[in-house]
C-alpha positions in Angstrom: -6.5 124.1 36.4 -3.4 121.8 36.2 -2.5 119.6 38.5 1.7 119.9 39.3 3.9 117.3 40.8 7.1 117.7 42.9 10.2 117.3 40.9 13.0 115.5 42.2 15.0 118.8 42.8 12.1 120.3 44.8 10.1 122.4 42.6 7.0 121.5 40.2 6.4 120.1 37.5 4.7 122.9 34.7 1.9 121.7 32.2 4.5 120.3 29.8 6.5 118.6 32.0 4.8 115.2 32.1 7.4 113.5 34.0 10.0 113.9 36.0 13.8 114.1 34.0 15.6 110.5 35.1 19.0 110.7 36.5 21.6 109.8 34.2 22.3 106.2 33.1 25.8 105.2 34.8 28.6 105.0 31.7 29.9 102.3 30.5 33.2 101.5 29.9 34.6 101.7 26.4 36.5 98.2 25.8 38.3 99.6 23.1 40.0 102.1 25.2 41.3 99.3 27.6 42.5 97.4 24.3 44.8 100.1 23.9 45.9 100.1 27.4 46.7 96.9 26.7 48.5 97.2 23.8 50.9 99.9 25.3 51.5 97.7 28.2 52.6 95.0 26.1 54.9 97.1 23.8 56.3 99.2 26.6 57.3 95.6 28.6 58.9 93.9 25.3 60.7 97.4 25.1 62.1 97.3 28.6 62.9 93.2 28.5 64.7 94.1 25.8 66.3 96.8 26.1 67.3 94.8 29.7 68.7 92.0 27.8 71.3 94.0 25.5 74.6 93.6 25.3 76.7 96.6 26.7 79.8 97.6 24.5 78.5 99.1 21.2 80.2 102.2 21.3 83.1 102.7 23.0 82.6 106.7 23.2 78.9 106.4 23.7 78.7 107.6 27.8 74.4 106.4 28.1 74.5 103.0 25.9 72.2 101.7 23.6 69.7 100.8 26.7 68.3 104.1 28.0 66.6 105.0 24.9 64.3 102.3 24.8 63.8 102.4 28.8 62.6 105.4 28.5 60.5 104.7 26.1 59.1 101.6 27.3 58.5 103.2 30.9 57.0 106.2 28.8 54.0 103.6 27.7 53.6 101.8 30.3 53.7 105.2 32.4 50.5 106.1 29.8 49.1 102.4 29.7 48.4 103.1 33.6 47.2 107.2 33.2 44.9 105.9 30.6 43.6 102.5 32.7 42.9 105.5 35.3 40.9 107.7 33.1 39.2 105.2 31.5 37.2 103.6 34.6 36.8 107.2 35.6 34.7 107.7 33.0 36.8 109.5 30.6 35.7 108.5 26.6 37.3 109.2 23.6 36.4 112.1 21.3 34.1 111.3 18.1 36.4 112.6 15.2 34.9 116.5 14.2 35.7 115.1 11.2 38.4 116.5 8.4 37.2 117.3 5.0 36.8 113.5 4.0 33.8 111.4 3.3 33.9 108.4 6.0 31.8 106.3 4.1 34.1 106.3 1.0 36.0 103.5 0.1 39.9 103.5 1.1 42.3 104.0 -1.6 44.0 100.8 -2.1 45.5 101.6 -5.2 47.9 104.2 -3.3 48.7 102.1 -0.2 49.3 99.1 -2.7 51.5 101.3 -4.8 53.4 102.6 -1.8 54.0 99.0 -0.3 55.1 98.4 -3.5 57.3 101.1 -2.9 59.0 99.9 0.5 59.5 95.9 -0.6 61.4 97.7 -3.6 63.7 99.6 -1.7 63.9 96.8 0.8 65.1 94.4 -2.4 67.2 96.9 -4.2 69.1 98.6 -1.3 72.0 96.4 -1.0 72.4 95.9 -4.7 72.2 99.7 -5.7 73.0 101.3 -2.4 71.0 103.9 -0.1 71.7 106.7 -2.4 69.8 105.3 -4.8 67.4 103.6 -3.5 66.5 106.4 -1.2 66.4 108.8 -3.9 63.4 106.3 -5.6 61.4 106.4 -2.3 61.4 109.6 -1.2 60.8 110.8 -5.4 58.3 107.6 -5.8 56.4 108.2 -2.6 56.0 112.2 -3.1 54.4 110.7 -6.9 52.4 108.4 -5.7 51.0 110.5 -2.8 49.9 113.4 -5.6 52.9 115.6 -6.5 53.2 116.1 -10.1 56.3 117.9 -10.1 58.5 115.0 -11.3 61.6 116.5 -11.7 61.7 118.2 -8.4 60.5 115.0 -6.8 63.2 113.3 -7.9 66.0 116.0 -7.0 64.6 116.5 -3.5 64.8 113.0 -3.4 68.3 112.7 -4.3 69.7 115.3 -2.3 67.4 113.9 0.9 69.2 110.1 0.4 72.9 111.5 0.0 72.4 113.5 3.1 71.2 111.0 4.9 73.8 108.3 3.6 76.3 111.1 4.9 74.4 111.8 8.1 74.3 108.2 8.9 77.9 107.3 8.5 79.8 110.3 9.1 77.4 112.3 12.0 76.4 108.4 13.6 79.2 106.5 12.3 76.7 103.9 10.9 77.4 102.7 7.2 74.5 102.4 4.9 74.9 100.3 2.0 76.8 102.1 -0.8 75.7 99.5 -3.5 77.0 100.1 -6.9 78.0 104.0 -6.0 80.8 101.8 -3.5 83.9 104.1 -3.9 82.1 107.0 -5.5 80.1 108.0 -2.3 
């Protein structure tokens, strides 16, 4: 005969339960997560300061201002910063990743992220010299290359049409000029 034992929810303990099932550890808090909070706590406050400290009188047309964009924005984070504080000492933790169809332990491709910052301090150094056009054109064809596409030719007409309708969205939908460059008077 076995002998049974009371369990802590009032019944007994069978022949395989040996002891009786502790109550779960309390959970600790993930500092990580509060780094976050932090983080969006300090953006969201440089956002409002400075939005705060703005001169008024940009746009003459322009009825909400150049302030109320980053307001909102800044109040948005810090809004989350606080939502996220909440959930975090409530126990609340982060999802593990399910994973996408990558190998976490491979090495990072540092050829492409060094080929793509190559990319941006390019177009920062070219733009005023050759204009947004162009230099837009390079970036949006370069970075479609260097991120895998292989159809060059379409990369770089996509490319062009996406920089001259931006140059054109910019300056005649915001009515801010992007440099022209050497196309000055063409464009």
């Amino acid at each position: 005969m076995t002998a049974t034992t009371d369990r802590p929810d009032g019944g007994d303990l069978g022949p395989g339960d040996a002891t009786p099932k502790q109550s779960p550890q309390p959970q600790k808090n993930d500092w990580a997560q509060f780094i976050v909070c932090a983080v969006l706590v300090v953006v969201g406050a440089f956002l409002i300061f400075d939005a705060l400290t703005l001169a008024g009188g940009f746009a003459k047309v322009d009825p909400v201002g150049p302030k109320l964009f980053p307001l909102v924005v800044g109040s948005g984070l810090l809004l989350c910063a606080v939502i996220l504080a909440i959930a975090i000492t409530r126990g609340s933790k982060g999802e593990a990743d399910e994973g996408e169809d990558i190998d976490p332990d491979s090495p990072g491709d540092w050829k492409t992220v060094g080929m793509l910052v190559g990319l941006f301090v390019a177009t920062i150094a070219l733009v005023d010299f050759l204009g947004w056009a162009i230099t837009g054109g390079m970036l949006f064809a370069g970075a479609a290359t260097v991120l895998g596409s292989r159809h060059y030719v379409r990369n770089i007409v996509i490319g062009a049409v996406l920089s001259v309708a931006s140059f054109y969205a910019f300056y005649s939908g915001l009515g801010i000029p992007l440099p022209a460059g050497i196309l000055d008077g063409i464009l």
